[in-house]
C-alpha positions as protocol buffer text, in pm:
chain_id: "A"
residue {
  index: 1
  type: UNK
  ca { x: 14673 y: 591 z: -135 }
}
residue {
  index: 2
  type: UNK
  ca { x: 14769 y: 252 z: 33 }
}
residue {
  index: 3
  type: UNK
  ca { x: 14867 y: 106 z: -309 }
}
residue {
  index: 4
  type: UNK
  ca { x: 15076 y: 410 z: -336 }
}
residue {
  index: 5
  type: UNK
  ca { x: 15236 y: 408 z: 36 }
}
residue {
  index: 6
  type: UNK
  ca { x: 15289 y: 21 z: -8 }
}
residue {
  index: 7
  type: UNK
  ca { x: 15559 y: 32 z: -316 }
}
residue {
  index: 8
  type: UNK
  ca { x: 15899 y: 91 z: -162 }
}
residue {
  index: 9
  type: UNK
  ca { x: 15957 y: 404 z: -425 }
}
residue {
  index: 10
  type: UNK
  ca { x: 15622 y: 606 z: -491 }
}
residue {
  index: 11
  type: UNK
  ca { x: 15598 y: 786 z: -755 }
}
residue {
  index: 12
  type: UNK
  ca { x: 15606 y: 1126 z: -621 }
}
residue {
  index: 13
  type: UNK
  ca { x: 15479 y: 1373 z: -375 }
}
residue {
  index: 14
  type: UNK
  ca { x: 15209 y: 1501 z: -568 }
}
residue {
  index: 15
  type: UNK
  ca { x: 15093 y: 1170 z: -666 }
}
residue {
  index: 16
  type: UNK
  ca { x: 15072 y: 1087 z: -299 }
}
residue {
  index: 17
  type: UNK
  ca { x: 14885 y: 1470 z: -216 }
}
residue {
  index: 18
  type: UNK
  ca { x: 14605 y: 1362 z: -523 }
}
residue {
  index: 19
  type: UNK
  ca { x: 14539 y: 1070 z: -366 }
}
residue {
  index: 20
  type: UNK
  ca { x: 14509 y: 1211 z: -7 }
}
residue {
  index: 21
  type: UNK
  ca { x: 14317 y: 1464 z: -166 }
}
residue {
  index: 22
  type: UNK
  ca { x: 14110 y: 1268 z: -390 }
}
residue {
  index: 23
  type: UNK
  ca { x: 14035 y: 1025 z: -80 }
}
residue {
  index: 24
  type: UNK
  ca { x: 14013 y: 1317 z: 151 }
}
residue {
  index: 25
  type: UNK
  ca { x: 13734 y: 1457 z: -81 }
}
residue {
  index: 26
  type: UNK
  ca { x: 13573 y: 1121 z: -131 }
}
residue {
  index: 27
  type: UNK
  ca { x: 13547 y: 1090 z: 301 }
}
residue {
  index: 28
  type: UNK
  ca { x: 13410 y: 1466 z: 296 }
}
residue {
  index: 29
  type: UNK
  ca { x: 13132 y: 1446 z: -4 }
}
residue {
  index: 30
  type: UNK
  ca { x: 12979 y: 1111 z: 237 }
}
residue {
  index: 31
  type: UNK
  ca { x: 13000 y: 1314 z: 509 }
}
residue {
  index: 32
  type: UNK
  ca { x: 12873 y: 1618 z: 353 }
}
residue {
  index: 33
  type: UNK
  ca { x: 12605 y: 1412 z: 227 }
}
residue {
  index: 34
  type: UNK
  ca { x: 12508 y: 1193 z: 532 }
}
residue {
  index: 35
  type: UNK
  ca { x: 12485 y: 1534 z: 703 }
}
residue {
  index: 36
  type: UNK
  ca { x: 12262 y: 1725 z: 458 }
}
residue {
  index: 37
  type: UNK
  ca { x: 12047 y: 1397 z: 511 }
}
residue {
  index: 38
  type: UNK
  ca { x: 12064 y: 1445 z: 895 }
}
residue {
  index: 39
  type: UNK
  ca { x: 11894 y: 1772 z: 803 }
}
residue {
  index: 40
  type: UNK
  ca { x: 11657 y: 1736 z: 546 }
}
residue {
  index: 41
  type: UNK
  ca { x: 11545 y: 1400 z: 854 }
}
residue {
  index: 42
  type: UNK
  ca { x: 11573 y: 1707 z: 1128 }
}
residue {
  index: 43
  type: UNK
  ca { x: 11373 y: 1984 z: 934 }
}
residue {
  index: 44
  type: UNK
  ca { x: 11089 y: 1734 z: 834 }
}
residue {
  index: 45
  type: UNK
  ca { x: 11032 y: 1635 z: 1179 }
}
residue {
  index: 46
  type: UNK
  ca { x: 11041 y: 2006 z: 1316 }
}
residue {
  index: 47
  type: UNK
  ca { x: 10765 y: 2057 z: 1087 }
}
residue {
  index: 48
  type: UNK
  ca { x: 10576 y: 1783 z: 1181 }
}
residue {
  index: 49
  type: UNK
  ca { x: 10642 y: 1922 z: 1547 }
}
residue {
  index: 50
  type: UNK
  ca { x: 10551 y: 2264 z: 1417 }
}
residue {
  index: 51
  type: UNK
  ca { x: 10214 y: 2140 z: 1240 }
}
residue {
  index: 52
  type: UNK
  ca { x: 10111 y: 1883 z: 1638 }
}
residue {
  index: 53
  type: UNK
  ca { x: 10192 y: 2232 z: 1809 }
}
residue {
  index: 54
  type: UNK
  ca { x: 9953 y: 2444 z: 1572 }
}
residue {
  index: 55
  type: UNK
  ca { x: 9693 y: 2182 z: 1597 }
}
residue {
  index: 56
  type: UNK
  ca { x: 9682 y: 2214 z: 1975 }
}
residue {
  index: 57
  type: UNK
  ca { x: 9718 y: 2523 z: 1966 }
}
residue {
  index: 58
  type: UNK
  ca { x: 9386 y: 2576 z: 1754 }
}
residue {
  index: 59
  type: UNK
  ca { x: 9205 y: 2336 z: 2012 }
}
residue {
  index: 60
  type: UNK
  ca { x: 9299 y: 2483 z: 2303 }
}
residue {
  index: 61
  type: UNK
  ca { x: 9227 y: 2844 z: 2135 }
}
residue {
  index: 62
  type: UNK
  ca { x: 8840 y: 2664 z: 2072 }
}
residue {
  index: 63
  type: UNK
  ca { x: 8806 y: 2530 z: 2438 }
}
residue {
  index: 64
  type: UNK
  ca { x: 8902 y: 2874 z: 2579 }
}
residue {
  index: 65
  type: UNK
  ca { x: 8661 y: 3101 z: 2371 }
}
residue {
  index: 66
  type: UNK
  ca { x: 8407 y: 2796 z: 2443 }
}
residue {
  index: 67
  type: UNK
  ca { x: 8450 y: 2874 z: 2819 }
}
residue {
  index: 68
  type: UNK
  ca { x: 8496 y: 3202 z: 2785 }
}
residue {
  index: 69
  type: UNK
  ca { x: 8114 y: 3225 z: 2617 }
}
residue {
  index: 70
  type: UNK
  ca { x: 7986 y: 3021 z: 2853 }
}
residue {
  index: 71
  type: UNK
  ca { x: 8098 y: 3177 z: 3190 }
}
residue {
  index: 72
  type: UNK
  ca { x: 8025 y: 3525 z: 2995 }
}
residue {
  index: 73
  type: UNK
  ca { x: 7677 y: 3362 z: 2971 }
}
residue {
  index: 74
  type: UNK
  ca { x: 7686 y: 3254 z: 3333 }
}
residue {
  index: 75
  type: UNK
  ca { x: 7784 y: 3569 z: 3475 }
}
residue {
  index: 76
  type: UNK
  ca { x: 7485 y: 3779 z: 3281 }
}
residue {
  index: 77
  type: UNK
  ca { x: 7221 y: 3523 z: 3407 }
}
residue {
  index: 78
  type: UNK
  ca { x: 7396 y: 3564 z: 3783 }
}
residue {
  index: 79
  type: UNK
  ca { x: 7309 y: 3931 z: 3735 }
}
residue {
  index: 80
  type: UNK
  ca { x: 6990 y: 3927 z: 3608 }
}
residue {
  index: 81
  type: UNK
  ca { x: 6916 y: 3684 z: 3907 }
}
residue {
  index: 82
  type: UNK
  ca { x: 7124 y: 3952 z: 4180 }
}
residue {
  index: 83
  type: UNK
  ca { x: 6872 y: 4214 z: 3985 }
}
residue {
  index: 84
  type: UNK
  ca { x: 6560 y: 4028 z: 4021 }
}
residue {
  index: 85
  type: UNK
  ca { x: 6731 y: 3929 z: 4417 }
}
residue {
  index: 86
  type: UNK
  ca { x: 6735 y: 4282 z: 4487 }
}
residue {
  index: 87
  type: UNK
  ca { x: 6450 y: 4442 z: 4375 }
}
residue {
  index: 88
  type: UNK
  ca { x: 6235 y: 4162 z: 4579 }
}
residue {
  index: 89
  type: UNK
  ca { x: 6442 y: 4305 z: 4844 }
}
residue {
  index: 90
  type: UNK
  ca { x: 6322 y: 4659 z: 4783 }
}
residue {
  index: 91
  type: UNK
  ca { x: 5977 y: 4600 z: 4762 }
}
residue {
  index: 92
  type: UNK
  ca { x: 5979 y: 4372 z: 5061 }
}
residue {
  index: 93
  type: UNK
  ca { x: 6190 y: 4658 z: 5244 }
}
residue {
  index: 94
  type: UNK
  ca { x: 5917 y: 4915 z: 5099 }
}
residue {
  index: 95
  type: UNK
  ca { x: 5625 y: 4690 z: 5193 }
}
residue {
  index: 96
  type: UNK
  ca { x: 5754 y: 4699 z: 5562 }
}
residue {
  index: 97
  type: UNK
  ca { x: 5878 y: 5062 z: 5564 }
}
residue {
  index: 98
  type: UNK
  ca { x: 5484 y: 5184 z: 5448 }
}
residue {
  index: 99
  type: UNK
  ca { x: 5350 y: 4942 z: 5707 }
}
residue {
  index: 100
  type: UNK
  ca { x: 5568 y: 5082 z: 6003 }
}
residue {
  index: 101
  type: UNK
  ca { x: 5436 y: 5445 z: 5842 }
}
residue {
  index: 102
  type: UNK
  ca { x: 5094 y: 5360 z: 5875 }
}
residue {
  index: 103
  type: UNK
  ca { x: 5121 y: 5195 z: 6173 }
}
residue {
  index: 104
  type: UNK
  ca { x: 5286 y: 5469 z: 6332 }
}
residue {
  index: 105
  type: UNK
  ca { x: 5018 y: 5716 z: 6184 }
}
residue {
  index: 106
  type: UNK
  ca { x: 4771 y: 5497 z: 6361 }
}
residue {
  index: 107
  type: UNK
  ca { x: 4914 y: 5516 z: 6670 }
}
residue {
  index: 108
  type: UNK
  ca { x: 4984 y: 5891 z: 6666 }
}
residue {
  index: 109
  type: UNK
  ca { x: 4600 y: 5933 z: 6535 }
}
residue {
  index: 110
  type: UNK
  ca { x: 4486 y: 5764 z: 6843 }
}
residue {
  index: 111
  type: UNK
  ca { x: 4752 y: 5995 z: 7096 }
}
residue {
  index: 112
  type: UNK
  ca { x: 4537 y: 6269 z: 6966 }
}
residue {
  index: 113
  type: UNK
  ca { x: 4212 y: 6125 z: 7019 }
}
């Protein structure tokens, strides 16, 4: 196009519109093509994104369930201990309550004497 705009007569108008065109078609495919590279770059590293995001995602899934087991484990053993806690607590309650019994039977046996 600048050999064309440099003669002092081009040759005509539609020569001049090819070669814009030609030239504006030439700037568009590298851009078109620099672009669809930008993309394919862009795409690749969302799916490398994608693929870190999974992996963590999968570890933290493990470490949860892992705690999740083990507190689930934790608790049961806490109540078996509250169980075993409590029924010592009985019987020592029951031991004292038949003690008080008999020694108030005692005493009342020995009012009536």
């Amino acid at each position: 196009m600048e050999r064309i705009l440099k003669r002092k007569n081009p040759d005509s108008v539609s020569a001049l519109i090819l070669t814009a065109n030609s030239e504006q078609e030439k700037i568009g495919a590298e851009k078109v093509k620099l672009l669809e590279d930008r993309i394919l770059s862009l795409e690749n590293e969302i799916k490398a994104k994608d693929e870190l995001a999974q992996q963590k995602l999968i570890e933290f899934q493990k470490k949860f369930s892992d705690m999740k087991e083990k507190y689930t484990t934790q608790i049961i053993e806490l109540d078996g201990k509250l169980l075993e806690a409590n029924m010592k607590d009985r019987k020592v309650y029951n031991d004292m309550f038949h003690a008080n019994c008999i020694e108030t039977c005692r005493e009342q046996e020995c009012r009536n004497y």
